[in-house]
N, CA, C and O of each residue as an XYZ file, in Angstrom:
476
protein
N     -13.615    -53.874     42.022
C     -14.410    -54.543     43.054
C     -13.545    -54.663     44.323
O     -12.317    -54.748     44.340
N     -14.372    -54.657     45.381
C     -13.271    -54.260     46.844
C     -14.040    -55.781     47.565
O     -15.149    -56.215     47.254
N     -13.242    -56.286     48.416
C     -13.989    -57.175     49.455
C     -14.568    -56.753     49.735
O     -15.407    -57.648     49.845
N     -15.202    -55.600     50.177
C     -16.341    -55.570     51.011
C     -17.555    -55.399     49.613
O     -18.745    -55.426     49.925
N     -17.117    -55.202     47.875
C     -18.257    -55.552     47.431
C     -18.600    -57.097     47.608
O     -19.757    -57.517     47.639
N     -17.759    -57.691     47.691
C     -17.948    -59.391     47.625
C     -18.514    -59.921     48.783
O     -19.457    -60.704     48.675
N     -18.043    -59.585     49.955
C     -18.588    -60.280     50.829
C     -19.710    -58.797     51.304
O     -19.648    -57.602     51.014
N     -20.569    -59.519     52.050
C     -21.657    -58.744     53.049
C     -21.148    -58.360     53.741
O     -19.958    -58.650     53.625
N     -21.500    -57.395     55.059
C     -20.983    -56.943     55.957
C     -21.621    -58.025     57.302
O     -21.193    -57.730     58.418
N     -22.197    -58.734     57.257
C     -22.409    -60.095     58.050
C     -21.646    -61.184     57.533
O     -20.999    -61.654     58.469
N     -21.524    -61.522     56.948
C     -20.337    -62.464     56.210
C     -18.994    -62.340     56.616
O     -18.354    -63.193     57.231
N     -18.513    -60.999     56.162
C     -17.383    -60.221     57.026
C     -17.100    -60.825     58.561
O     -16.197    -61.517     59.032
N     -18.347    -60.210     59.122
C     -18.228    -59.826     60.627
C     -18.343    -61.835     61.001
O     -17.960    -62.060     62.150
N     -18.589    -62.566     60.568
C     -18.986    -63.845     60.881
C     -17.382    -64.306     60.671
O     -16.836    -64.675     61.711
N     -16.528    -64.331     59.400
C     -15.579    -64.567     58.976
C     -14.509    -63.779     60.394
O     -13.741    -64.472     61.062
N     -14.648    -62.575     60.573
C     -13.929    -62.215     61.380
C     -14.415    -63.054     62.622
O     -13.703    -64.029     62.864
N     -15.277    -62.898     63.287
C     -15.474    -63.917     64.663
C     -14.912    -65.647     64.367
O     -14.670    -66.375     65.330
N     -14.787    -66.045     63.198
C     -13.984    -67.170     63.231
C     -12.856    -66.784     63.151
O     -12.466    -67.927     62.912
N     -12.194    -66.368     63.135
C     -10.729    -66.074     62.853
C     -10.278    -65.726     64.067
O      -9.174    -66.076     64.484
N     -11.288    -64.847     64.872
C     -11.174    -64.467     66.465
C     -11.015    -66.032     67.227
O     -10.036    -66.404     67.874
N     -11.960    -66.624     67.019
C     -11.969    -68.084     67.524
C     -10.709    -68.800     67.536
O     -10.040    -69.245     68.469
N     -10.518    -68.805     66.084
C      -8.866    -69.743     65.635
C      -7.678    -68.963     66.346
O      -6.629    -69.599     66.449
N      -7.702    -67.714     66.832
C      -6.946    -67.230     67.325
C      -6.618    -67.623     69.019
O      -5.585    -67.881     69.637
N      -8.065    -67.521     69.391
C      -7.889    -67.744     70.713
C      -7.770    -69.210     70.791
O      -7.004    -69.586     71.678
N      -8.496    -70.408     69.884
C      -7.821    -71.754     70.233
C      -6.314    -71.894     69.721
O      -5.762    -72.985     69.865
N      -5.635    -70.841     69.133
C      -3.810    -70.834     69.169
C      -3.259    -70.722     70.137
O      -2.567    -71.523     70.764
N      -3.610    -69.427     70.377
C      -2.932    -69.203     71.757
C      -3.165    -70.141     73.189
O      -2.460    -70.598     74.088
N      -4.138    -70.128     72.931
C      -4.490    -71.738     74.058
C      -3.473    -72.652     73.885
O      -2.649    -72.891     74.767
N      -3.480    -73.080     73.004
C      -2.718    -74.338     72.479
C      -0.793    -73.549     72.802
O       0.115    -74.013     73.493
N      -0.826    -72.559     72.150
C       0.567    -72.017     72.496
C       1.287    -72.103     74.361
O       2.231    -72.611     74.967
N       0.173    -71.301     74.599
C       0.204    -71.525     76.367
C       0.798    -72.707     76.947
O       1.772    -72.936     77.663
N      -0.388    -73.579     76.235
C      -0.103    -75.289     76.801
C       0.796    -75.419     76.904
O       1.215    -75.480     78.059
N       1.530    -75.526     76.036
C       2.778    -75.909     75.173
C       3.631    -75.110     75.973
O       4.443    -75.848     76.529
N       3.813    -73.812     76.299
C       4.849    -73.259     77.255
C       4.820    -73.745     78.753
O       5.656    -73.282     79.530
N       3.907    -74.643     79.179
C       3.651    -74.499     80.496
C       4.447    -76.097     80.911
O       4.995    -76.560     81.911
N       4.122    -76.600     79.450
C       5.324    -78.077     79.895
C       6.772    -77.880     79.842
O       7.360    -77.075     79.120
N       7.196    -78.554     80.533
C       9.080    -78.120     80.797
C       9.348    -79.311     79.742
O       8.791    -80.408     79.690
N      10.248    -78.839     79.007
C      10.565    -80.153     78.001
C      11.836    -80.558     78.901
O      12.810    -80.695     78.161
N      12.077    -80.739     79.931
C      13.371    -81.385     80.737
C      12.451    -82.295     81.598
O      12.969    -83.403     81.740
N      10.868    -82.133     82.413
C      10.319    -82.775     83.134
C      10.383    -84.275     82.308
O      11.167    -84.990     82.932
N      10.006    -84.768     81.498
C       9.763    -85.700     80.984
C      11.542    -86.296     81.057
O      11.539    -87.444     81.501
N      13.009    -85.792     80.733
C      14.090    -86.283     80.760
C      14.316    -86.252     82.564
O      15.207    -86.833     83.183
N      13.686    -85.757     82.889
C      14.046    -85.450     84.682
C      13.204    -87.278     85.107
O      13.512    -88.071     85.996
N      12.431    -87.345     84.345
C      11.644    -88.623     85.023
C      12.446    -89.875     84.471
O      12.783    -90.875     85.103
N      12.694    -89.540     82.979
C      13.738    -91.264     82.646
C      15.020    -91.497     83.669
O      15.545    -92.579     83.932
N      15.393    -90.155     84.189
C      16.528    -90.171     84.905
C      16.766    -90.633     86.061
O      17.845    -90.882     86.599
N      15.435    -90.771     86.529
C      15.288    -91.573     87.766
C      15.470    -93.031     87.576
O      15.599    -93.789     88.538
N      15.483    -93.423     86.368
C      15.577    -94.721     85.839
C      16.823    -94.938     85.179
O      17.568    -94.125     84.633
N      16.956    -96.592     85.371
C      17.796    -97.084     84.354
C      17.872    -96.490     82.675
O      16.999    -97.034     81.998
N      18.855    -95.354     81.768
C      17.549    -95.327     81.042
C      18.673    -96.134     79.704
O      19.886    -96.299     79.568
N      17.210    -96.521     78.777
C      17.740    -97.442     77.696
C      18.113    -96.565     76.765
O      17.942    -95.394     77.102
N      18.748    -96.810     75.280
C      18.945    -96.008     74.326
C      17.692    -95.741     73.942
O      17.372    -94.561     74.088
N      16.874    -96.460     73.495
C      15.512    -96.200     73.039
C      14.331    -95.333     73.588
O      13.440    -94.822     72.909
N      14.523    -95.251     75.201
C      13.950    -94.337     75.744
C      14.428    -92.960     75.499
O      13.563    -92.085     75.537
N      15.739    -92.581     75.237
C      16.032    -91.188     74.956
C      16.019    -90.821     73.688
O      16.114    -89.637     73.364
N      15.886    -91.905     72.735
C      15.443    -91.554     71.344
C      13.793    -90.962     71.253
O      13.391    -90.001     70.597
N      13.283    -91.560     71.829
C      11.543    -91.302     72.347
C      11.795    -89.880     72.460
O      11.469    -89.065     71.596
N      12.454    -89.569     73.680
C      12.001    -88.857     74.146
C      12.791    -87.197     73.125
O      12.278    -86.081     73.045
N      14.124    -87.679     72.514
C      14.571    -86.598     71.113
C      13.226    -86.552     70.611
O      12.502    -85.654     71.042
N      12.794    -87.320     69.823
C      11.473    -87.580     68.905
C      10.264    -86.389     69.101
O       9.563    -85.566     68.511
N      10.655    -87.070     70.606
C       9.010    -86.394     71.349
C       9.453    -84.604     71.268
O       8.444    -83.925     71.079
N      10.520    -83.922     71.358
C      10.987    -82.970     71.892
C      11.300    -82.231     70.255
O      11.411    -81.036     69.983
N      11.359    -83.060     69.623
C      11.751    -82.422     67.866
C      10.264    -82.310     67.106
O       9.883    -81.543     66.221
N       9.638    -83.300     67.758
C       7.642    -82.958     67.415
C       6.904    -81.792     67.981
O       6.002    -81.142     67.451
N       7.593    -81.608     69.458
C       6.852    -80.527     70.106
C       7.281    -78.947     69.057
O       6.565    -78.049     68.614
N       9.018    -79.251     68.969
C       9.590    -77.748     68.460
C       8.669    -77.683     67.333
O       7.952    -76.685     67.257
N       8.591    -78.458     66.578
C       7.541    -78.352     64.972
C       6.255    -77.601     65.133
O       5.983    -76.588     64.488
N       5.342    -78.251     66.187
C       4.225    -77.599     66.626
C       4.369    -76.550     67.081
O       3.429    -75.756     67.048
N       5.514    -76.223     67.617
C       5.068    -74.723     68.506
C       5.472    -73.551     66.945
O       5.257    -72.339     66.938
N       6.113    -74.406     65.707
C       6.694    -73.455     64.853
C       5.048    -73.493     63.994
O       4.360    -72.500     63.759
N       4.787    -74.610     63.721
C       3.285    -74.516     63.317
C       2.401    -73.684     63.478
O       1.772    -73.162     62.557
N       2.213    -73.409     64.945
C       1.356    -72.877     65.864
C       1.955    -71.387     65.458
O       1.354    -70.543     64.795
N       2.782    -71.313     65.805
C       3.506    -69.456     66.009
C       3.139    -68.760     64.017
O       3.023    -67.606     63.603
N       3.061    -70.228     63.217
C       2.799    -69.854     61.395
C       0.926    -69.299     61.734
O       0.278    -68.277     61.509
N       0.703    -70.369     62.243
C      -0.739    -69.643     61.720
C      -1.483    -69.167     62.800
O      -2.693    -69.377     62.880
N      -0.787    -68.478     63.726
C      -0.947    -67.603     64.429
C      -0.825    -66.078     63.702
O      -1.718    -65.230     63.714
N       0.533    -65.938     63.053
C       0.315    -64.803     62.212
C      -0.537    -64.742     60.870
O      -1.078    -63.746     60.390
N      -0.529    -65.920     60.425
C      -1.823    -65.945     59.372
C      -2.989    -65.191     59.815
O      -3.467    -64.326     59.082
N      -3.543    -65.487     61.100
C      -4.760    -65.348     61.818
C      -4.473    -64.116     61.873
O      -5.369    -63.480     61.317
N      -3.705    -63.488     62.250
C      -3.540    -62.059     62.832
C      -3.187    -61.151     61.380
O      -3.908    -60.154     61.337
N      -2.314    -61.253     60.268
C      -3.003    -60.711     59.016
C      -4.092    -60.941     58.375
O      -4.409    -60.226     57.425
N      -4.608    -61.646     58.652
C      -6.130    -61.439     58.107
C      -7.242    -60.728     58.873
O      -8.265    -60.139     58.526
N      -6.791    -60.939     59.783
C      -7.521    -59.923     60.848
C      -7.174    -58.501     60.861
O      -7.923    -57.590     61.215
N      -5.902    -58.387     60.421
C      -5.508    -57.104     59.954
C      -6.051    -56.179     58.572
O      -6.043    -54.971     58.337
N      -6.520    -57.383     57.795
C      -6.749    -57.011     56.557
C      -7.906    -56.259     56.250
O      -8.074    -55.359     55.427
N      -8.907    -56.952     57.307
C     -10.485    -57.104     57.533
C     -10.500    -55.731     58.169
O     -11.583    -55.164     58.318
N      -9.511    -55.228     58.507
C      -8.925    -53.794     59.555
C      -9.151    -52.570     58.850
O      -9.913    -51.650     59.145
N      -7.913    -52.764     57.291
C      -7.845    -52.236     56.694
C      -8.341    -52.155     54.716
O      -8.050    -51.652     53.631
N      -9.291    -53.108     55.452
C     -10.552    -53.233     54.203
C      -9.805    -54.246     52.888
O     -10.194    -54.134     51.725
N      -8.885    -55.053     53.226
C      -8.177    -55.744     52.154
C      -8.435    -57.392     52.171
O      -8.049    -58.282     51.413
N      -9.256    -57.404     53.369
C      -9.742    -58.956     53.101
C     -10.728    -59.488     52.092
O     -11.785    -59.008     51.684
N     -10.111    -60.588     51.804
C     -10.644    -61.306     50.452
C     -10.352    -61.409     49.332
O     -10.776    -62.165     48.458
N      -9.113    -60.129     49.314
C      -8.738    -59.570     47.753
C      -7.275    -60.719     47.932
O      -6.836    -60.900     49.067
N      -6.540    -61.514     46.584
C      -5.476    -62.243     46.656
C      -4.480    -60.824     46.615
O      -4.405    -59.755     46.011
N      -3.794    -61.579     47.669
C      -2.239    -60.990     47.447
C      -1.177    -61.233     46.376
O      -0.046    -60.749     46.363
N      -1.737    -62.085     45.453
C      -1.065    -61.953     43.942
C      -1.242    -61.304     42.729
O      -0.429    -61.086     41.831
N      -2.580    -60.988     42.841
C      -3.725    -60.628     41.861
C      -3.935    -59.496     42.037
O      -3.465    -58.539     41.424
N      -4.961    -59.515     43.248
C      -5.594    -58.229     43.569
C      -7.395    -58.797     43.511
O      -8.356    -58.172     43.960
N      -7.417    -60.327     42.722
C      -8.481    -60.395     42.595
C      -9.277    -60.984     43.938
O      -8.706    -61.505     44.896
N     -10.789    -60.783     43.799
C     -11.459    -61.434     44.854
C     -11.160    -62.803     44.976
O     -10.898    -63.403     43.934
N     -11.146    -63.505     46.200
C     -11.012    -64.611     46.469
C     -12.396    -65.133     47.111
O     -12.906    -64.634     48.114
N     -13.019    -66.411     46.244
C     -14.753    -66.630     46.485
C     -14.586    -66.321     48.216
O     -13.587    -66.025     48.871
N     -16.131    -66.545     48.656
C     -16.358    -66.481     49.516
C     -16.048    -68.025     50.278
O     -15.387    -68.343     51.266
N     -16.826    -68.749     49.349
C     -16.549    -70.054     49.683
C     -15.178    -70.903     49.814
O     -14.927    -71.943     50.424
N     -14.341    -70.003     48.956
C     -12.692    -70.466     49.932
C     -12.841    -69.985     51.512
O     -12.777    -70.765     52.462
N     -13.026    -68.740     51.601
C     -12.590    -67.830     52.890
C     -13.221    -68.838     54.012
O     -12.718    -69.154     55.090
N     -14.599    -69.295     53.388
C     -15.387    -69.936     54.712
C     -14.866    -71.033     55.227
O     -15.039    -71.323     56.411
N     -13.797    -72.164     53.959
C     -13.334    -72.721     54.303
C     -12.052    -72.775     55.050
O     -11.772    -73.510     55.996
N     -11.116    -71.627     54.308
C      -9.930    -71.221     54.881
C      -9.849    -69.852     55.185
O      -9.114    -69.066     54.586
N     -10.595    -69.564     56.107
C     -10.375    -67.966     56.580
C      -9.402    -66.809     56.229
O      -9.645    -65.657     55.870
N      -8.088    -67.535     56.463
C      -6.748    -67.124     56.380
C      -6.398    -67.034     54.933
O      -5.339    -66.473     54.649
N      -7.169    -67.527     53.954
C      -6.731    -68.000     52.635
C      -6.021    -66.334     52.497
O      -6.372    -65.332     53.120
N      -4.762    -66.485     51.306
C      -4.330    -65.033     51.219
C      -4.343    -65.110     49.841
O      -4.597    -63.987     49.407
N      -4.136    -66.170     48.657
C      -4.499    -66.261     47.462
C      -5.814    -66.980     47.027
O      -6.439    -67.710     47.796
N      -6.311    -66.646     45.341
C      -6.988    -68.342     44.979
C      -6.410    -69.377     44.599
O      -5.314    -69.382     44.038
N      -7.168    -70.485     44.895
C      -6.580    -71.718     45.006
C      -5.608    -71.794     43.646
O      -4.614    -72.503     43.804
N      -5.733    -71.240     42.489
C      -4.938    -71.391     41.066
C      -4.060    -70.633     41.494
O      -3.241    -70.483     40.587
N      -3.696    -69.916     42.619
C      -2.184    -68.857     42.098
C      -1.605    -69.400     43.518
O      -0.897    -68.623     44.159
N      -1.905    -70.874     44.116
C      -1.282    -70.993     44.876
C       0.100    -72.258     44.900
O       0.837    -72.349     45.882
């Protein structure tokens, strides 16, 4: 059995336009994220008296952003192998198995690359 016996070829094409979606709200979100200077925010305490606690904030704030942008950059390539897969006719099938993965995972997790038991 191949993904494309499992899923429809509207199912497919629906699954792929979400994945198109999640892609382009990444990169959005990635953008954002490059367009703030992580020094503007230390450039502004500096104009100030600054306390210990304000530059702990602002480590905090700057060790949360690095996480997200590593977040962001993970399932960015998620998005983009599965979109690859759907390319080369391998979406849906687990990458442990070989077996189909329901439909009703995919709808929930697009990106899914196993079933939920071999994960």
């Amino acid at each position: 059995m191949t993904a494309h016996d499992q899923l429809t070829e509207g199912k497919l094409e629906s699954l792929k336009n979400q994945l198109l979606e999640m892609k382009q709200e990444t990169e959005k979100l990635m953008k954002n994220n490059q367009t703030d200077s992580p020094n503007d925010a230390i450039q502004e305490l500096a104009d100030y008296d600054n306390h210990p606690a304000d530059m702990g904030t602002e480590q905090f704030e700057q060790e949360r952003d690095a996480g997200l942008k590593l977040v962001r950059k993970d399932r960015m390539q998620e998005i983009e192998n599965a979109l690859e897969k759907i390319e080369h006719g391998t979406y849906g099938l687990s990458e442990k198995s070989g077996k189909p993965i329901p439909v009703e995972r995919l709808e929930a997790q697009p990106t899914a690359r196993n079933l939920v038991e071999e994960e």
